[in-house]
Legacy VTK file of the C-alpha trace (Angstrom):
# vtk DataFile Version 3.0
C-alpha trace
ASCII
DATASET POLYDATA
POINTS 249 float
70.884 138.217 67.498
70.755 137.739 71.217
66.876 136.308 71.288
68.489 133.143 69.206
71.990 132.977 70.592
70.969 129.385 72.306
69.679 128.109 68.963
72.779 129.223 66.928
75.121 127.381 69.223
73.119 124.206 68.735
72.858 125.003 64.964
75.519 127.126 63.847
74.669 130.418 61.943
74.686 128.819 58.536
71.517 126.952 59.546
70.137 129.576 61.460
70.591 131.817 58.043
68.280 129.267 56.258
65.667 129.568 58.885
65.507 133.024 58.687
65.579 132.115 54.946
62.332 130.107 54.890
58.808 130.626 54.209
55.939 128.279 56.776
52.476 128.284 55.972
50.776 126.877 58.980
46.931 125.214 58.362
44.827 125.326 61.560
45.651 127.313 64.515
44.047 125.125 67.170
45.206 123.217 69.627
48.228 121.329 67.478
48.835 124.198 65.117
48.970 127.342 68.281
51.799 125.219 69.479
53.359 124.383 65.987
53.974 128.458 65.242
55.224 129.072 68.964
57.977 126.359 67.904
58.458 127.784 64.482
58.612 131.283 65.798
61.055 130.416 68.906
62.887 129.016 66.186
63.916 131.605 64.193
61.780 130.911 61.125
61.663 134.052 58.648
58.497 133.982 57.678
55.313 132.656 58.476
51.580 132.389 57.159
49.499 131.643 59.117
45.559 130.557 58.546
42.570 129.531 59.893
38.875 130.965 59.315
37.538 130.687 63.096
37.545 133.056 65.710
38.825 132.201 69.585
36.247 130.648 71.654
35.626 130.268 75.087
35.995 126.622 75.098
39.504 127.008 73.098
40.897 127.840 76.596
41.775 124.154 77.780
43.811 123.519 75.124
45.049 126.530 72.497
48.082 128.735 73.018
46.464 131.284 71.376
42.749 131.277 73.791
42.982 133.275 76.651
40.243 136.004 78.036
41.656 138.983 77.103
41.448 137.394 72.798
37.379 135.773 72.703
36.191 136.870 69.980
39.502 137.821 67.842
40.308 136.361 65.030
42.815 132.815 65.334
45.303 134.693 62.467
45.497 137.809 64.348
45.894 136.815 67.539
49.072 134.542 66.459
50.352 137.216 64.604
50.473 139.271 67.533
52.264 137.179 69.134
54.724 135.723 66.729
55.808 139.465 66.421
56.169 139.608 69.951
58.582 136.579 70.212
60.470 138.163 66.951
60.050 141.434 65.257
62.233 140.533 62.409
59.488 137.587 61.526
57.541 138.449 58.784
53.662 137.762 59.576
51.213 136.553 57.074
47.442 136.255 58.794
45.031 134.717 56.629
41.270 134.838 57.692
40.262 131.859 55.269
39.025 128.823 55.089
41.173 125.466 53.213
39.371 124.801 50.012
40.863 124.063 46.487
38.949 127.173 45.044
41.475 129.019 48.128
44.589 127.002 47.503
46.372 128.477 44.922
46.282 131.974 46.375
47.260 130.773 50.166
50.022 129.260 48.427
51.337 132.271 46.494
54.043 133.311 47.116
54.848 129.439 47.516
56.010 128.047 50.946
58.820 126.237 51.533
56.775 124.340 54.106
53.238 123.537 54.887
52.293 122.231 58.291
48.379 121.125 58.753
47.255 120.973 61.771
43.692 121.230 60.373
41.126 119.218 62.609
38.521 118.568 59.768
38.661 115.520 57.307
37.820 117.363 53.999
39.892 120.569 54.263
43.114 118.053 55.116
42.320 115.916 52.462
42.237 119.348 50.359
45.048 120.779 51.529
47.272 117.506 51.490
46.533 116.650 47.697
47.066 119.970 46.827
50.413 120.129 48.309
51.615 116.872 46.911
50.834 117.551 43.178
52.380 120.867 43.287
56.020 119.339 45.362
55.518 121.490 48.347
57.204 119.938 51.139
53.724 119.132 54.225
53.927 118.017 57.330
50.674 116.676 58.856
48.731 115.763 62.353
46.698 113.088 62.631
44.284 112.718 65.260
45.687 114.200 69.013
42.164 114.356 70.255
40.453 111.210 72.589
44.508 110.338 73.787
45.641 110.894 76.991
49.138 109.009 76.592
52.042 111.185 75.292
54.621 108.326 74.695
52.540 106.434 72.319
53.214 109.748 70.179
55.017 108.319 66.746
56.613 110.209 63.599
56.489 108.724 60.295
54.836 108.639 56.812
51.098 108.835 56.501
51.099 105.267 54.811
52.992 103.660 57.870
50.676 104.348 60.272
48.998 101.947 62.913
46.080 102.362 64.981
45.070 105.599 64.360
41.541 106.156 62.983
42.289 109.315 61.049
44.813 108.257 59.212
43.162 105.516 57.819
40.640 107.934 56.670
43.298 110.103 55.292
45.005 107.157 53.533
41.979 105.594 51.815
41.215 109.545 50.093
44.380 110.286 48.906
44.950 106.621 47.988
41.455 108.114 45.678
43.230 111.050 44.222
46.681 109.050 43.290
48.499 110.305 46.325
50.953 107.680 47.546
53.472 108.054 50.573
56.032 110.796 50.908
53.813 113.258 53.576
55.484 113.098 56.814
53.063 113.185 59.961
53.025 112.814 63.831
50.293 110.196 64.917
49.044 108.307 67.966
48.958 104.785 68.389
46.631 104.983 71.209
44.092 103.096 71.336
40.376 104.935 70.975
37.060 104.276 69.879
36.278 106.920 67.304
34.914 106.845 63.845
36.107 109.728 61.200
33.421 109.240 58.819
30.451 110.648 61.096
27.649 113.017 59.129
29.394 115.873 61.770
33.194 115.347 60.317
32.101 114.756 56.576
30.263 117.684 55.327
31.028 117.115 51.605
27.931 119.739 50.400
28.206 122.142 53.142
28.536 125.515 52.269
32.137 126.459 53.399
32.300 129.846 52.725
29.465 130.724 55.165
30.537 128.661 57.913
32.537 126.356 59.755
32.086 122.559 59.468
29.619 120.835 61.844
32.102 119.075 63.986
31.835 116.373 67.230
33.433 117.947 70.428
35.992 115.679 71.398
37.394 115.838 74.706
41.656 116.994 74.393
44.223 117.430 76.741
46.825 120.869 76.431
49.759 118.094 76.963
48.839 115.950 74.421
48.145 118.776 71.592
50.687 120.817 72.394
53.177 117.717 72.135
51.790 117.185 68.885
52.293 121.035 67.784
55.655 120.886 68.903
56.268 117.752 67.343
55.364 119.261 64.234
57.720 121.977 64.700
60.940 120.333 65.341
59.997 117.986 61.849
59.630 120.685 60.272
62.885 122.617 60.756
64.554 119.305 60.566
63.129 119.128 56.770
63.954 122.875 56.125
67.990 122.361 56.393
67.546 118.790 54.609
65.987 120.189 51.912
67.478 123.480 51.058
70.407 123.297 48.947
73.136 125.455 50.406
72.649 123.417 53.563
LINES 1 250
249 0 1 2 3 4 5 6 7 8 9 10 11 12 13 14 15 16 17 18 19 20 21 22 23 24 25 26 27 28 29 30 31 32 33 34 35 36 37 38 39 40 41 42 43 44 45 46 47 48 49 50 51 52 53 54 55 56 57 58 59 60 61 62 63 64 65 66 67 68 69 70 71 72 73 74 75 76 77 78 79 80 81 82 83 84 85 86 87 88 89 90 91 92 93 94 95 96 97 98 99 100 101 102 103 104 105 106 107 108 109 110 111 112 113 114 115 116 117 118 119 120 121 122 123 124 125 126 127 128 129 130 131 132 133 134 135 136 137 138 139 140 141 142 143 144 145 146 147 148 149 150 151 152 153 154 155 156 157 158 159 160 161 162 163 164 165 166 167 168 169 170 171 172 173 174 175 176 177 178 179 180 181 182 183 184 185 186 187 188 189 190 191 192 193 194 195 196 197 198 199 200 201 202 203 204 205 206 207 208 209 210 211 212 213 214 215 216 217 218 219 220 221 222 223 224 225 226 227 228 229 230 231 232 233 234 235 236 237 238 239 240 241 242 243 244 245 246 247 248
């Protein structure tokens, strides 16, 4: 196929065959995950779910691939859709209007993924979402906090439980430390320094009604650069992981 004739000569078709092979579920379609299914979909990745329960805003614009005038109002899921099928008609398109929950879990997850990527912005749906992928074996990438940074080479990869100097994941660690989750979840961090606290009344909503609507979140000031280097980040991981993990490979 001519659209990923660049790709196979870096690859080689028997790797490009397992990407059109696999199955992503992508969390969060903000400003990390928009850029995390343009990667994925540029890539050559068969199939994709993708979710998120909000709607593009106005104030998306500065910083989501998906948030441009002619989409306020649409829903996140469609939009990327649209546009996944645009890069590659042969993709096959999941969009899921829903919200990360463990009541939603198990039916986001059927048929299962051979790859989750978060790139969900709020502490308790992450939490959620990263638990639930580690006691059922399903292979997650994660993002920890791109907001509040402003310098893209202090971008690091590595396991959740190796991380330095990012206040997220230490929130991240200490819950699933809680729920008998220990290392093995790949994410891409910043070790940027910023004055931030993840445990603020806005970010941990524990009683909130979910289902009704969105979390009461902080606005914190982003940069496209920095979350779309994060996205992307999260792309190339996850490809990487694909071919190491699938059998024939």
């Amino acid at each position: 196929m001519a659209r990923f004739l660049r790709t196979k000569r870096l690859l080689g078709s028997e790797k490009m065959e397992i990407l059109h092979s696999k199955l992503v579920l992508v969390a969060g379609l903000g400003a990390v995950g928009s850029y995390a299914v343009e990667g994925l979909a540029r890539m050559g990745i068969g199939s994709l779910k993708l979710v998120d329960f909000d709607k593009v805003s106005l104030s998306n614009i500065n910083r989501q691939l998906f948030a441009l005038d002619s989409t306020i109002g649409q829903s996140k899921p469609e939009v990327a859709a649209a546009r996944v099928r645009d890069i590659n008609p042969g993709c096959r398109v999941f969009p899921v209007h829903s919200f990360i929950h463990s009541d939603t879990l198990p039916s986001l997850t059927e048929p299962r993924p051979d790859l989750i990527i978060d790139a969900i912005d709020s502490l308790n749906p992450k939490i959620e979402l990263l638990t639930y992928a580690s006691n059922n074996n399903i292979p997650v990438l994660s993002s920890m906090g791109a907001a509040l940074r402003t310098d893209p080479l202090k971008i690091k990869t590595g396991d959740i439980f190796d991380t330095e100097r990012c206040p997220l994941s230490k929130q991240v660690r200490k819950r699933l430390r809680n729920r008998g989750v220990g290392r093995g979840i790949g994410c891409v961090y910043s070790t940027e320094d910023v004055n931030y606290k993840y445990t603020d009344p806005e970010d941990d909503t524990e009683n909130e009604d979910i289902y009704d609507r969105g979390l009461k979140r902080r606005v914190l000031g982003s940069l496209p650069t920095i979350t779309g280097i994060f996205g992307l980040i999260l792309a190339n991981m996850g490809y990487q992981l694909l071919l190491i993990t699938d059998p024939s490979s």
